[in-house]
C-alpha positions as CSV (number, residue, x, y, z in Angstrom):
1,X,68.4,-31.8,-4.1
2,X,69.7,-30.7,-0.8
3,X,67.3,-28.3,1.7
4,X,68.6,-27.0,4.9
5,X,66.1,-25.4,7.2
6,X,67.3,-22.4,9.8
7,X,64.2,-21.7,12.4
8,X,64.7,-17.9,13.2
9,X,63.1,-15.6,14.9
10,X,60.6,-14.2,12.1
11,X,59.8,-17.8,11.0
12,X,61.6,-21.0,8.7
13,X,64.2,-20.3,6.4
14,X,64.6,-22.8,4.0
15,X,67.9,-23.4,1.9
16,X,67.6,-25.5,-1.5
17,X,71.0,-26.5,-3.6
18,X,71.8,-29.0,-5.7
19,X,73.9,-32.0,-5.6
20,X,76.9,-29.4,-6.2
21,X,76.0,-27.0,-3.6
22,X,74.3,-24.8,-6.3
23,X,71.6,-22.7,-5.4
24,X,68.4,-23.7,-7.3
25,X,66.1,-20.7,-8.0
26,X,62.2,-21.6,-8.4
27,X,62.1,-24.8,-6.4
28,X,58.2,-24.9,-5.2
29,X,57.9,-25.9,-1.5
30,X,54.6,-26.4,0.4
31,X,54.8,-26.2,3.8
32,X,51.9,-28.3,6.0
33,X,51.0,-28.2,9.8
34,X,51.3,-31.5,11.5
35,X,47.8,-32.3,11.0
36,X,48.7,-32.2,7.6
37,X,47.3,-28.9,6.8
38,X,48.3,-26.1,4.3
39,X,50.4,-23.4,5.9
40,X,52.7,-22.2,3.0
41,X,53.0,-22.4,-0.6
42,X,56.9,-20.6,-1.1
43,X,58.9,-20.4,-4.3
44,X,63.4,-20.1,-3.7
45,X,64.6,-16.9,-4.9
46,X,67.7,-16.9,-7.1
47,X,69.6,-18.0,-3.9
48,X,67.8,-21.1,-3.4
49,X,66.1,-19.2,-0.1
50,X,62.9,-19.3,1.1
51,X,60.8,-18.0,3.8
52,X,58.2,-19.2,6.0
53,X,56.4,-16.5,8.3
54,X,54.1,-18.5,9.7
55,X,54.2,-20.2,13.2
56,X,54.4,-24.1,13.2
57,X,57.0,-25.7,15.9
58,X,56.7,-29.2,13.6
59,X,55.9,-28.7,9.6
60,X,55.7,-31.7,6.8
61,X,57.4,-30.1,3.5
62,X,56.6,-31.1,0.0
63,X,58.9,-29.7,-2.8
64,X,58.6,-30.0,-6.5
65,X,61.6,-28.0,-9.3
66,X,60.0,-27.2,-12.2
């Protein structure tokens, strides 16, 4: 599993594919603060995309596919 992250204006986008550059749809990422808090629970749409809204300049991310 491949994930690119884009920091943009409005927040984190975050870019999951597979070993073949396939998007994966449903991948569940969890997105912490540095202190190790819970800032995000996001799910990839069908183009392997998803968004973070919240502010956090530095962010621990988890991800499990289901």
């Amino acid at each position: 599993m491949n994930i690119v992250n884009e920091i943009q204006e409005n927040g984190i986008v975050f870019v999951v594919k597979n070993e073949k550059g396939e998007s994966l749809n449903g991948v569940e990422l969890t997105v912490y603060d540095k202190e190790e808090n819970k800032v995000a629970d996001l799910t990839t749409n069908q183009k392997g995309l998803a968004r973070n809204t919240k502010s956090t300049s530095r962010y621990i991310l988890h991800c499990e596919q289901r």
